[in-house]
C-alpha positions in Angstrom: -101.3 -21.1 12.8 -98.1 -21.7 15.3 -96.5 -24.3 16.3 -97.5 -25.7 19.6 -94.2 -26.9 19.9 -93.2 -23.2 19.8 -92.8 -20.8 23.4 -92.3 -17.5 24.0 -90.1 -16.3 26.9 -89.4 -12.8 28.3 -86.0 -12.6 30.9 -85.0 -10.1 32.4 -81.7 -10.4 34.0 -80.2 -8.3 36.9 -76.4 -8.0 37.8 -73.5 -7.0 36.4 -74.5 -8.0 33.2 -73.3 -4.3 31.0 -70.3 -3.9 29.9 -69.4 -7.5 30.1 -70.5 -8.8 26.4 -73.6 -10.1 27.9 -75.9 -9.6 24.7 -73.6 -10.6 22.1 -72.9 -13.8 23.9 -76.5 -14.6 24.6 -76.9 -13.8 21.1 -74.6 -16.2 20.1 -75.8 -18.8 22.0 -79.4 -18.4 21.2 -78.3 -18.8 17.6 -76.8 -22.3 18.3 -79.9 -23.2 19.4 -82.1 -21.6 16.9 -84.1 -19.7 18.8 -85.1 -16.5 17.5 -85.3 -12.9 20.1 -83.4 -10.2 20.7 -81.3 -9.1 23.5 -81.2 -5.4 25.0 -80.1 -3.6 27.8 -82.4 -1.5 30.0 -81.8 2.0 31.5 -82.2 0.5 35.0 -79.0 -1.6 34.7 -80.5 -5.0 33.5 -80.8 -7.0 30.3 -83.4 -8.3 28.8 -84.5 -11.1 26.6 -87.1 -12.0 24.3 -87.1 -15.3 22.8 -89.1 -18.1 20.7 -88.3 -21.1 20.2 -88.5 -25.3 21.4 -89.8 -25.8 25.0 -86.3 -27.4 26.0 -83.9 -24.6 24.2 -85.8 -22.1 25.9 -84.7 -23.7 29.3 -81.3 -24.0 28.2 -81.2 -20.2 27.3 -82.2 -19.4 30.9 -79.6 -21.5 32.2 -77.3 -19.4 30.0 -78.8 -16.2 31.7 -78.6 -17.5 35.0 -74.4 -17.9 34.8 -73.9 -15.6 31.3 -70.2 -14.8 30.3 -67.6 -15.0 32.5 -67.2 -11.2 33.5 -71.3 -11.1 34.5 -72.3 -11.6 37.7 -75.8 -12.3 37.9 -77.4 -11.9 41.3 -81.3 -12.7 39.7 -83.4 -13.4 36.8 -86.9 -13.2 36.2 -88.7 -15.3 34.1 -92.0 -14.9 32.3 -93.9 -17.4 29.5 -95.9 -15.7 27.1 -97.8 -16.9 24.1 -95.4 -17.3 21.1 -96.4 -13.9 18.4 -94.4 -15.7 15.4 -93.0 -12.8 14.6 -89.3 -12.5 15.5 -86.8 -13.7 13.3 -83.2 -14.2 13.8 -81.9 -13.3 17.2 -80.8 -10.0 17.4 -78.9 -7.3 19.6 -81.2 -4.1 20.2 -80.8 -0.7 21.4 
């Protein structure tokens, strides 16, 4: 059984967001807000974002994707709930 209180979130963020430390930072803040994923960038130029975790953290990681670290430029995110697998743990940086 899962936690009701548990989301599932799927972002994919467009910009200049490789090259510019974008998944280790979003790594690092989804950690301080315990929220488990992972991070990865796409052959198409974009990032994206898997992530679990409280409703309200789960907002406050898209505001992070939104701005991201101070060499990104994002120009758009895209945002989709899913229904939470339960089966990510930590957050981690992919390839």
């Amino acid at each position: 059984m899962t936690d009701s209180s548990i989301k599932r979130v799927e972002i994919i963020v467009r910009g200049i967001v490789q090259g510019v430390f974008f998944r280790t930072s979003t790594r690092d803040f989804a950690v301080k807000l315990n929220i488990t994923g992972t991070v990865k960038n796409l052959r198409d130029g974009t990032v994206e974002i898997i992530a679990e975790g409280k409703e309200e953290k789960l907002f406050e990681l898209i505001g992070y994707a939104k701005r991201g670290p101070p060499s990104a430029k994002v120009y758009d995110v895209d945002v989709r709930w899913k229904a939470p697998l339960g089966k990510l743990n930590g957050f981690k940086v992919t390839y």
